[in-house]
SEVOGU-589856 format. One line per 2 residues: number of its first residue (from 1); their letters; for each residue x, y, z of C-alpha. Coordinates in steps of 0.02 Angstrom, whole numbers. Layout:
<sites>
NUM = a = X,Y,Z  ...
</sites>
This chain:
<sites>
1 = xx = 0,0,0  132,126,-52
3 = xx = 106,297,-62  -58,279,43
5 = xx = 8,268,221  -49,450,272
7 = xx = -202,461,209  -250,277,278
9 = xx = -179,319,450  -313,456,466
11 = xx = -447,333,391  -407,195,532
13 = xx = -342,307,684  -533,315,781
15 = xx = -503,95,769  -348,131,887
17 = xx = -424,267,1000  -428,197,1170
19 = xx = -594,171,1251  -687,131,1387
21 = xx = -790,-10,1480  -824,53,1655
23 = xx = -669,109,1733  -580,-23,1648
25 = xx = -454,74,1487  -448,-34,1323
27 = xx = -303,23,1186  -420,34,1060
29 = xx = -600,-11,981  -566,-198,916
31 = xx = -640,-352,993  -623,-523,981
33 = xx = -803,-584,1034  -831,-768,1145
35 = xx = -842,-896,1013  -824,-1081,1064
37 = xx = -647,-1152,1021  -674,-1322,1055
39 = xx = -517,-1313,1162  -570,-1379,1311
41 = xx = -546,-1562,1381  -664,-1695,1433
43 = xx = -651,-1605,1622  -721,-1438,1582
45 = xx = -549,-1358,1587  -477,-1244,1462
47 = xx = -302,-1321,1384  -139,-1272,1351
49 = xx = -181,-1258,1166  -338,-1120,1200
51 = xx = -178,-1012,1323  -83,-1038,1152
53 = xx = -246,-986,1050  -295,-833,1143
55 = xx = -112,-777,1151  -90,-745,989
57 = xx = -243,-629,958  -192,-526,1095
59 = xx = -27,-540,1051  -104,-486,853
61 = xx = -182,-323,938  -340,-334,972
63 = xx = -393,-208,1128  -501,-344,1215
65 = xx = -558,-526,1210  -688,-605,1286
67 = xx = -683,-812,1334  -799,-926,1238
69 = xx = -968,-984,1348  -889,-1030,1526
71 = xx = -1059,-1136,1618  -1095,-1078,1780
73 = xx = -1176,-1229,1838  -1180,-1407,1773
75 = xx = -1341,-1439,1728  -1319,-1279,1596
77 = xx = -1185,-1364,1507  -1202,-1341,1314
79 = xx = -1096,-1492,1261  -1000,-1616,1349
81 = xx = -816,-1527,1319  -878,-1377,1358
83 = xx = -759,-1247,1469  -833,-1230,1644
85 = xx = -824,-1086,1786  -948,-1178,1916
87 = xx = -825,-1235,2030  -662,-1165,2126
89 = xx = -558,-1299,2021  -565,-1209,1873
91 = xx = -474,-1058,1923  -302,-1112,1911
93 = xx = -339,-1145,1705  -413,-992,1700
95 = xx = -294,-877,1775  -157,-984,1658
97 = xx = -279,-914,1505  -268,-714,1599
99 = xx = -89,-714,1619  -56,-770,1445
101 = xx = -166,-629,1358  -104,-507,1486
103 = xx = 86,-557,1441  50,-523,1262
105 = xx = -45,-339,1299  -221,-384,1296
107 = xx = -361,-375,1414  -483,-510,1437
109 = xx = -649,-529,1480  -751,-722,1536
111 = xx = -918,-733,1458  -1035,-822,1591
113 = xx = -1161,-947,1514  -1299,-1071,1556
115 = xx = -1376,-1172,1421  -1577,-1187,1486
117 = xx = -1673,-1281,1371  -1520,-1296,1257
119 = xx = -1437,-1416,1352  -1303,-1528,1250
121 = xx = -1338,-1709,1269  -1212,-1829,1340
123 = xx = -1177,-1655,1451  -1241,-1706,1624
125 = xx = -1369,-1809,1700  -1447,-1673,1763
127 = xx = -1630,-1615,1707  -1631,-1462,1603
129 = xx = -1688,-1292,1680  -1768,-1157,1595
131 = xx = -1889,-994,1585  -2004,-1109,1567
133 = xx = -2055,-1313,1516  -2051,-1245,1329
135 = xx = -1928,-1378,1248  -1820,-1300,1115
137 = xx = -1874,-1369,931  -1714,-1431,899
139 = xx = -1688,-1531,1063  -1827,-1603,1108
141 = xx = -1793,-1650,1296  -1895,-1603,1447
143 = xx = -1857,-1458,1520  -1886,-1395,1709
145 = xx = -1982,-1218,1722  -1875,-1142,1862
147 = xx = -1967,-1079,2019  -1928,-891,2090
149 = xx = -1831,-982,2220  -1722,-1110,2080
151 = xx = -1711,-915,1987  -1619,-833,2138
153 = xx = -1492,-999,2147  -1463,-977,1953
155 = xx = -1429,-769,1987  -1287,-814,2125
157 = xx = -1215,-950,2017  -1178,-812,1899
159 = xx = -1123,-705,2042  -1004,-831,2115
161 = xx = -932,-885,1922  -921,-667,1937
163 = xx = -821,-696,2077  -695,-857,2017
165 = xx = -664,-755,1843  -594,-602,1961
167 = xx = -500,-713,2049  -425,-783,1907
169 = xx = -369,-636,1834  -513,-568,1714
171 = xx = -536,-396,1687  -720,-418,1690
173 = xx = -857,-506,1640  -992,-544,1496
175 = xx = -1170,-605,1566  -1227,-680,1411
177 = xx = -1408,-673,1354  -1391,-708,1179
179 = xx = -1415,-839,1074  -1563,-942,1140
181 = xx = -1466,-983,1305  -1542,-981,1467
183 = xx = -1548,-786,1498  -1603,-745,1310
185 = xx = -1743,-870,1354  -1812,-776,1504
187 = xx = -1772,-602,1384  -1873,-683,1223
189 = xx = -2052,-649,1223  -2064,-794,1111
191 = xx = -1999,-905,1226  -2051,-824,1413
193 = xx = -2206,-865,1445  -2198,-844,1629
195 = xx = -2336,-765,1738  -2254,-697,1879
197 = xx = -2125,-562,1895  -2003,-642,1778
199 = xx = -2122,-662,1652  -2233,-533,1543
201 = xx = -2160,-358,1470  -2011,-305,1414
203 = xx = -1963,-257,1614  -2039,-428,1686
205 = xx = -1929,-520,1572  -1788,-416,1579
207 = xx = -1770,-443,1791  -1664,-595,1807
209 = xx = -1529,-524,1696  -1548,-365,1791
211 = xx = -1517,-450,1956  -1380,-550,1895
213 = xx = -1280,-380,1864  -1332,-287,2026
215 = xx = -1279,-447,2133  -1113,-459,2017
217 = xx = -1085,-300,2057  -1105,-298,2236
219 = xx = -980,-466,2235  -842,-413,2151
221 = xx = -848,-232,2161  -922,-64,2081
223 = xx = -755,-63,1978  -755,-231,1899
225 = xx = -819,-223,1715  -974,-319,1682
227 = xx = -1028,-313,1497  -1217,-400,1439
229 = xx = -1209,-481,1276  -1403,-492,1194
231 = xx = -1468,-555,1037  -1537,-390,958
233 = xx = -1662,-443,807  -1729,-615,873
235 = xx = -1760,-648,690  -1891,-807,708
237 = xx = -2089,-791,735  -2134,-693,888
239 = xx = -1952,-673,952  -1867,-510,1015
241 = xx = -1883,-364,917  -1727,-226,895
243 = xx = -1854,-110,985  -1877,-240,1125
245 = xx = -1682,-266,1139  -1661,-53,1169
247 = xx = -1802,-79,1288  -1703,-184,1413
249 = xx = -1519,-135,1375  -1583,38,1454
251 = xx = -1649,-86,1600  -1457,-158,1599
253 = xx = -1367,-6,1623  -1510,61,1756
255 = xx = -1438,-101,1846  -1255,-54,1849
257 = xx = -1201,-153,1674  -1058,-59,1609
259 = xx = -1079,-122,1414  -1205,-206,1305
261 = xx = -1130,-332,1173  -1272,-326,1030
263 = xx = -1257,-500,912  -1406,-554,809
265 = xx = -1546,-696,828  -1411,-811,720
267 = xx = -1255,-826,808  -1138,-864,659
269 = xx = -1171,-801,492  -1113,-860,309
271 = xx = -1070,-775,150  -1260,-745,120
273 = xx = -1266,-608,261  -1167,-447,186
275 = xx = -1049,-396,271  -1085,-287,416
277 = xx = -1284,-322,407  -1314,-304,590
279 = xx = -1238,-127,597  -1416,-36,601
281 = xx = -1490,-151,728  -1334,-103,838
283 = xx = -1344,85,800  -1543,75,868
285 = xx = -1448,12,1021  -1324,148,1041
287 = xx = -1444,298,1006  -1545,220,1166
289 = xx = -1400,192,1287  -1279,295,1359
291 = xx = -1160,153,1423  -1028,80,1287
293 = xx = -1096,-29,1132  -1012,-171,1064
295 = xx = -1067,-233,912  -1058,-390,785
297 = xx = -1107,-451,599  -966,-489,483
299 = xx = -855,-354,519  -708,-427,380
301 = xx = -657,-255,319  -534,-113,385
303 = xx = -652,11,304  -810,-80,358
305 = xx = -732,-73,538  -699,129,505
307 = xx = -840,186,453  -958,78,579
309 = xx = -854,182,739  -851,328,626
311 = xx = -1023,344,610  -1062,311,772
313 = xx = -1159,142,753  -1049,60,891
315 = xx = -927,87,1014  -807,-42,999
317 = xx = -795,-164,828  -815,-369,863
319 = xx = -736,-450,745  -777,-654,777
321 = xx = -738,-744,625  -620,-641,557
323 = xx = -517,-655,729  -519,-848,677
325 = xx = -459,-809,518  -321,-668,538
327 = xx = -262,-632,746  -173,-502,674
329 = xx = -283,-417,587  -263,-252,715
331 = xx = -79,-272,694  -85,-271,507
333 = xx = -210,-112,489  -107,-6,616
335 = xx = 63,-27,509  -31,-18,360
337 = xx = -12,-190,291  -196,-213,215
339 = xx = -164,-307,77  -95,-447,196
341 = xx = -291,-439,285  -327,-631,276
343 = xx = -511,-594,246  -643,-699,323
345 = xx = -741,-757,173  -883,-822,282
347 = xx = -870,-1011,196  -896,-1085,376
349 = xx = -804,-1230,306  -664,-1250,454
351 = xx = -716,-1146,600  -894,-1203,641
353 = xx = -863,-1394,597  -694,-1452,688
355 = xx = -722,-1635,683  -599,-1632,519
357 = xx = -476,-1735,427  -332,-1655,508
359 = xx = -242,-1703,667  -308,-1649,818
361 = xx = -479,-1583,869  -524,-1383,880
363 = xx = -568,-1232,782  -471,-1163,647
365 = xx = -485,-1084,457  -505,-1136,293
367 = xx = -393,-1004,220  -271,-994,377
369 = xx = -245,-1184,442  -99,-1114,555
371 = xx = -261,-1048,642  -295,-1141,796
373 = xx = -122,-1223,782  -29,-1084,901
375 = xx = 118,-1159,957  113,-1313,871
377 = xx = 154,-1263,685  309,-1155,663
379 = xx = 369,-1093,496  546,-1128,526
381 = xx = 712,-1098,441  747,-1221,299
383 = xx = 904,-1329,354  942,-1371,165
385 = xx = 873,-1232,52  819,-1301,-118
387 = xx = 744,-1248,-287  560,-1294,-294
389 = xx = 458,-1270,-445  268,-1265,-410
391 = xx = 158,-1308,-548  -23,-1237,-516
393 = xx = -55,-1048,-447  -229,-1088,-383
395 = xx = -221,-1071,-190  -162,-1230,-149
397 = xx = 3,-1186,-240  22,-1020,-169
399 = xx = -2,-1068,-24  137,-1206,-19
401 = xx = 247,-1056,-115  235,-938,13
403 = xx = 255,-1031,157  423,-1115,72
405 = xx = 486,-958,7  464,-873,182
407 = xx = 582,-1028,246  729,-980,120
409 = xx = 684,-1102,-7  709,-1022,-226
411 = xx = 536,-1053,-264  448,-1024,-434
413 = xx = 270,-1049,-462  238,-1101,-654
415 = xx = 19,-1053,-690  -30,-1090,-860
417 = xx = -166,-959,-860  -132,-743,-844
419 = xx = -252,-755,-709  -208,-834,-541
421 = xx = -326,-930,-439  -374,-1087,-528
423 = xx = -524,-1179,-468  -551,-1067,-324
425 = xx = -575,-912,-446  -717,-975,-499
427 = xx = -760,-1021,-333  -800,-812,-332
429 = xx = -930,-806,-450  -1103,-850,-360
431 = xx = -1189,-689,-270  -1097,-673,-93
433 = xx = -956,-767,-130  -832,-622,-207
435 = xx = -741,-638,-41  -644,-762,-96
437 = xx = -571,-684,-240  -473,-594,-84
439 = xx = -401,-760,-36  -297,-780,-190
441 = xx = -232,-595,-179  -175,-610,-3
443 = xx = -76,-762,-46  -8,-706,-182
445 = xx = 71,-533,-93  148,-639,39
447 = xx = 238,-752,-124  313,-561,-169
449 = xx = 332,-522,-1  440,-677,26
451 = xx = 509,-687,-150  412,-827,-227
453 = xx = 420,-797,-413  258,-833,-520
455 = xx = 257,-863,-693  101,-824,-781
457 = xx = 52,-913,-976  167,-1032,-938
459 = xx = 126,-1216,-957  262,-1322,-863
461 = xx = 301,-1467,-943  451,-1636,-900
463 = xx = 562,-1529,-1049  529,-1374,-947
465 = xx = 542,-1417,-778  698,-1548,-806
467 = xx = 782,-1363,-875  740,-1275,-709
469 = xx = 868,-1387,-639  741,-1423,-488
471 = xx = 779,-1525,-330  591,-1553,-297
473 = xx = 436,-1533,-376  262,-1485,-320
475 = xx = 115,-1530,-431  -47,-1423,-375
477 = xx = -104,-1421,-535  -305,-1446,-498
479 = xx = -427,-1552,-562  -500,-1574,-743
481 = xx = -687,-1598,-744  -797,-1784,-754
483 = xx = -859,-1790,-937  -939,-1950,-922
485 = xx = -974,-2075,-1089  -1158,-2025,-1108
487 = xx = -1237,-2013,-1289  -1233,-1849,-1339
489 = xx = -1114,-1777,-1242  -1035,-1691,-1366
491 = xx = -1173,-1613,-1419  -1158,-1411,-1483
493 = xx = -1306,-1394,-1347  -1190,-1456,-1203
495 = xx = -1076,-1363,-1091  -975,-1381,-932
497 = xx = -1001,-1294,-788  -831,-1213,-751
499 = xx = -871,-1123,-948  -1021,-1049,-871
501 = xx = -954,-982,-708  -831,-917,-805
503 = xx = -946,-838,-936  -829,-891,-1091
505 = xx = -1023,-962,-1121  -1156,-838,-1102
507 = xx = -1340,-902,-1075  -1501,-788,-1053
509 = xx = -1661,-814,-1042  -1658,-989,-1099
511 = xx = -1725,-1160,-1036  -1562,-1250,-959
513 = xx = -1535,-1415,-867  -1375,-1441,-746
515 = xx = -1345,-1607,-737  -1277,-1648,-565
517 = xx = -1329,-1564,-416  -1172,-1564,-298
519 = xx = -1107,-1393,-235  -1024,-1354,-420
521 = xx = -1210,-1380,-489  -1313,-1299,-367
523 = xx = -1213,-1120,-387  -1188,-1135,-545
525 = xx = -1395,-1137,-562  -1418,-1003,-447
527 = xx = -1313,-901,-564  -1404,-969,-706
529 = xx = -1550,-897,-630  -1506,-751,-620
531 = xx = -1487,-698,-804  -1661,-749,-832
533 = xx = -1644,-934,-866  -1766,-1056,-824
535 = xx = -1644,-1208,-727  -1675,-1383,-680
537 = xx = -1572,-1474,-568  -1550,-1677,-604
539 = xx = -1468,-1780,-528  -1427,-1957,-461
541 = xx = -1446,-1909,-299  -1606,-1871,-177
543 = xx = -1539,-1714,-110  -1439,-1548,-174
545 = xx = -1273,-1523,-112  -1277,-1643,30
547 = xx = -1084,-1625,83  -1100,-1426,89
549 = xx = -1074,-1351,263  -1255,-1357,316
551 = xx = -1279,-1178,354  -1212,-1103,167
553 = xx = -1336,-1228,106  -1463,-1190,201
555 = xx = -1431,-1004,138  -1418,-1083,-41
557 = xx = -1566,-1195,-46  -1690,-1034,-15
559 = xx = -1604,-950,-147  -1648,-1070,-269
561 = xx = -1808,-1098,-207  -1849,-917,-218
563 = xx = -1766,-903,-397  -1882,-1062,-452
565 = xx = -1736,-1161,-484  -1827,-1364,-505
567 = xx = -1741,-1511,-458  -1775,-1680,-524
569 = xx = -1680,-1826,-391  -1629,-2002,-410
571 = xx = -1627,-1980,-609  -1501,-2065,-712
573 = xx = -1453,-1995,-872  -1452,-2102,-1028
575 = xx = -1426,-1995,-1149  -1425,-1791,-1195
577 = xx = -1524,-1743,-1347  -1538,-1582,-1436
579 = xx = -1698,-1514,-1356  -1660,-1619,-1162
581 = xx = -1606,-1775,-1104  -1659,-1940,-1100
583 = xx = -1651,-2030,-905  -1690,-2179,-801
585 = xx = -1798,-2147,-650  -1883,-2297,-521
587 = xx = -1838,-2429,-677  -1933,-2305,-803
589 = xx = -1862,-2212,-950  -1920,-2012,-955
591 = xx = -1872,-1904,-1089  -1868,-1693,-1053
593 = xx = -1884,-1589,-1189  -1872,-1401,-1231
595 = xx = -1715,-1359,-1163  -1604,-1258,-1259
597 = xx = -1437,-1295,-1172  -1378,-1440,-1054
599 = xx = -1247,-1395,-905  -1121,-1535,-864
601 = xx = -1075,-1519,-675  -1023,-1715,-618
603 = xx = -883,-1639,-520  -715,-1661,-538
605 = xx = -550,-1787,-546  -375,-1760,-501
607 = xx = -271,-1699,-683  -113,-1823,-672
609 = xx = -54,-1794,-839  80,-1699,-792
611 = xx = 118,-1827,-643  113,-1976,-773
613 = xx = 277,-1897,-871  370,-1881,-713
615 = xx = 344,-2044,-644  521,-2115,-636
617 = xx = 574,-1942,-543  610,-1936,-354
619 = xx = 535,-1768,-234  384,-1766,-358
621 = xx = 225,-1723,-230  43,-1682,-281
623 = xx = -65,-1595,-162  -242,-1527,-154
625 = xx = -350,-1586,-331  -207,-1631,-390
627 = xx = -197,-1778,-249  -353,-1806,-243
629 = xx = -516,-1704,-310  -586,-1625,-131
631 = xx = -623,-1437,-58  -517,-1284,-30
633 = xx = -493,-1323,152  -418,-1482,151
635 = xx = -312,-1406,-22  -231,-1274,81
637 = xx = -195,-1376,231  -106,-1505,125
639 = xx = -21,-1354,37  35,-1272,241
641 = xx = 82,-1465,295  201,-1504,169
643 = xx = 273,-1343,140  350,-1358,309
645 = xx = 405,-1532,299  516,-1487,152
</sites>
């Protein structure tokens, strides 16, 4: 970003203003909000690897952190490895965690957390409590309507969890009442259908949260932070309103609260939630309070960070998964090093789902697998520096080029196309997606950063690399698609998908089938759809995009719904004619007509002929489609991996 550092300084200075939350002095406006790291063990205790974890985002810059859920009591446990704060035998863990983030400048906050109805099974034995016996539609179990008294033992719980996080070294607290947990259940007037003082309005229901702060308060202190997160915009049928959430954050800071945290109905949001969607429903917030607003909702821009404190929607910025995704994204924006930003693309593919092919068990990043793995992966010196061709600049390749070059290895990265990116470009195309495209610039600044050289239009070949004079060889040269022997498949009418996405075929307004109905398929007819043309789906199987991370397809599957997009299942095809296909469905034969162009998207196989000339060579490794046809994630981990092996 040369030439620009002045005029960006002045652009990002209100992120590093320091601020405020009740007596307690933050270096500036960024936040890394609670978000479950799966880095707890089997005893409720937070592990060496979360100390490791937390480190390195304070250690990245950001002002303040706050603990993923800590249960105050057992029976509120949300899953069975979930970190506890309900008994004294916890602190020692905990203060390990303080000291850590306080070593590396940061300031830390626990989040306090019972799960109500929500209760994870295999958790405890113990019956579920909540605002009432109203079982959560997604876990059906029976739940025990706490009594004023049972309400009263919950509040000091809090209190005493209050009381084990200042002893353990936090610099306050967040009471949180987000999310569908127990507190957001007594503050949802969907959900609290009480009839006593807990119960009712906006105030009734408001109370127990209320109490929790005033006896935190009088436990640990007038001067001990204590922060409330809430849900905001419930979202779902008779649930919380914004209005209703300004309603009892003034009720919060009338008890003593000294912050409100505002999130949003859905916890974790995909690429089909724009960036920074939730930045109105905070700003309602802040107009109505005078106390400090934090805010969240895909904050995964410097200048979508600037101009929400800017305009005075928020107080302080939460950045969740882009914290996940970059720990140094404060870091980076203060020295001006934006084009390094790894930029949360929203894919969910890594952090949400952490039961994953790769060693170990916890949260981490599709784009950033060294995410997660504080202290465990090290990009280290190279003992024997070597000259590495790379063959392939989508981000597999880049990846493994970066990471090699940074480690003193000559590397040169051979792409046969002027554009870099590969599979993954195309990856960018469907609406909400264009995040990605940032992916493959970030990489390839760090190859220039740490002298990787790229050729572009250049095919590598055995003639060209045996001239390099290479002592190893790195084939991440992608996948070809499936073109399967059907009748017809040649066909003038017949296309593949990738020609589509990549408009080198232009359709409008025309009657098309995609054949297949994976991930590749399904995008590729929502962006079908939206140039007017009239898509059906077919496909083998019985569902669309069944291995797609199930809240993107969620997203996805009302898209095409909404666009009209039809899909035929557990059809067979037999053969493509000019007008439609020809397919087998429950042992019958049904022919569709009046289509005007047939989409092939059967997904993809590993290209290996390259590999197949180079055979008889030694230090010849293939990773990501190359290997083996599979997703980004797993791509780019294989890419990190081996780069530091070599």
């Amino acid at each position: 970003m040369t030439g620009e550092g002045n005029c960006m300084d002045r652009m990002y200075r209100k992120l590093f203003e320091p601020g405020k939350i009740g007596r307690l002095e933050l270096k500036n406006r960024l936040v890394m909000p609670a978000m479950n790291s799966h880095y707890a063990d089997a005893g409720h205790y937070l592990t060496e690897q979360a100390c490791n974890y937390y480190g390195e985002r304070a250690l990245g810059g950001f002002g303040l952190l706050i603990t993923e859920f800590l249960c105050v009591s057992e029976e509120g446990l949300a899953y069975p490895r979930q970190a506890a704060i309900y008994d004294d035998c916890y602190i020692p863990a905990l203060a390990k965690l303080t000291a850590r983030v306080h070593e590396n400048g940061g300031k830390i906050f626990a989040q306090l957390q019972h799960s109500g109805r929500m209760q994870g099974k295999g958790s405890t034995e113990k019956m579920a409590a909540g605002a009432t016996s109203i079982p959560d539609p997604a876990n059906m179990i029976p739940v025990h309507e706490l009594t004023e008294a049972e309400i009263r033992q919950v509040e000091q719980a809090f209190a005493d969890a209050a009381v084990r996080a200042k002893r353990a070294g936090f610099d306050g607290v967040e009471v949180h009442g987000a999310h569908g947990y127990l507190l957001a259940q007594f503050l949802s007037k969907g959900i609290n259908k009480r009839t006593d003082r807990y119960g009712g309005g906006i105030s009734g229901r408001a109370l127990i949260v209320c109490e929790i702060v005033k006896r935190i308060k009088a436990a640990c202190g007038e001067d001990f932070p204590v922060s409330v997160r809430i849900s905001g915009e419930e979202t779902f049928s008779g649930g919380n309103s914004i209005e209703d959430a300004a309603g009892q954050s003034l009720l919060f800071e009338q008890a003593g609260a000294d912050a409100v945290h505002v999130s949003h109905g859905i916890p974790i949001h995909s690429y089909y939630s724009g960036s920074g969607f939730n930045r109105k429903n905070i700003k309602v917030v802040k107009d109505t309070v005078s106390i400090p607003v934090l805010g969240v909702g895909r904050f995964n821009d410097p200048s979508l960070i600037a101009a929400a404190l800017i305009s005075g929607s928020m107080d302080f910025v939460s950045l969740g998964r882009e914290s996940v995704c970059d720990p140094h994204l404060p870091e980076k924006i203060q020295t001006g090093r934006l084009d390094e930003i790894l930029t949360c693309t929203g894919c969910m593919q890594r952090c949400l789902y952490t039961d994953s092919f790769e060693e170990g068990f916890g949260i981490s990043c599709m784009i950033n697998p060294f995410s997660g793995k504080e202290g465990i992966w090290r990009i280290l010196p190279a003992k024997d520096p070597k000259r590495i061709g790379i063959v392939g600049a989508g981000p597999a390749g880049l990846q493994a080029a970066w990471i090699l070059a940074k480690r003193g290895h000559k590397v040169t990265v051979y792409e046969k196309e002027e554009t870099l990116g590969g599979q993954y470009r195309l990856a960018a195309i469907p609406p909400m997606k264009q995040d990605l495209a940032k992916t493959i610039f970030t990489y390839e600044v760090f190859c220039k950063k740490y002298g990787a050289d790229i050729r572009r239009g250049v095919t590598a070949d055995r003639k060209l690399l045996e001239a390099e004079n290479l002592d190893a060889v790195i084939l991440a040269c992608g996948a070809v698609p499936v073109v399967p022997r059907i009748a017809g498949i040649e066909g003038e009418n017949v296309y593949l998908a990738g020609d589509v996405l990549s408009f080198h075929v232009r359709l409008k307004d025309e009657e098309v089938l995609v054949l297949g109905a994976g991930l590749v398929g399904a995008e590729t007819a929502e962006v079908l759809s939206g140039y007017g043309n009239r898509v059906t789906l077919v496909d083998r199987i019985s569902e669309i995009a069944p291995l797609a991370p199930a809240r993107p397809r969620e997203n996805l599957l009302a898209r095409l719904n909404a666009a009209g997009v039809q899909f035929l299942p557990e059809r067979s095809v037999l053969e493509i004619l000019p007008d439609g296909i020809r397919c087998e469905h429950n042992g019958e034969t049904e022919t569709m007509g009046g289509c005007q162009a047939v989409v092939l998207a059967f997904g993809s196989r590993p290209d290996k002929s390259l590999y197949e000339t180079l055979t008889d060579w030694t230090n010849v490794y293939q990773i990501g489609d190359a290997l083996e046809a599979g997703d980004a994630k797993k791509a780019i981990y294989e890419a990190a991996k081996l780069a530091m092996e070599l």
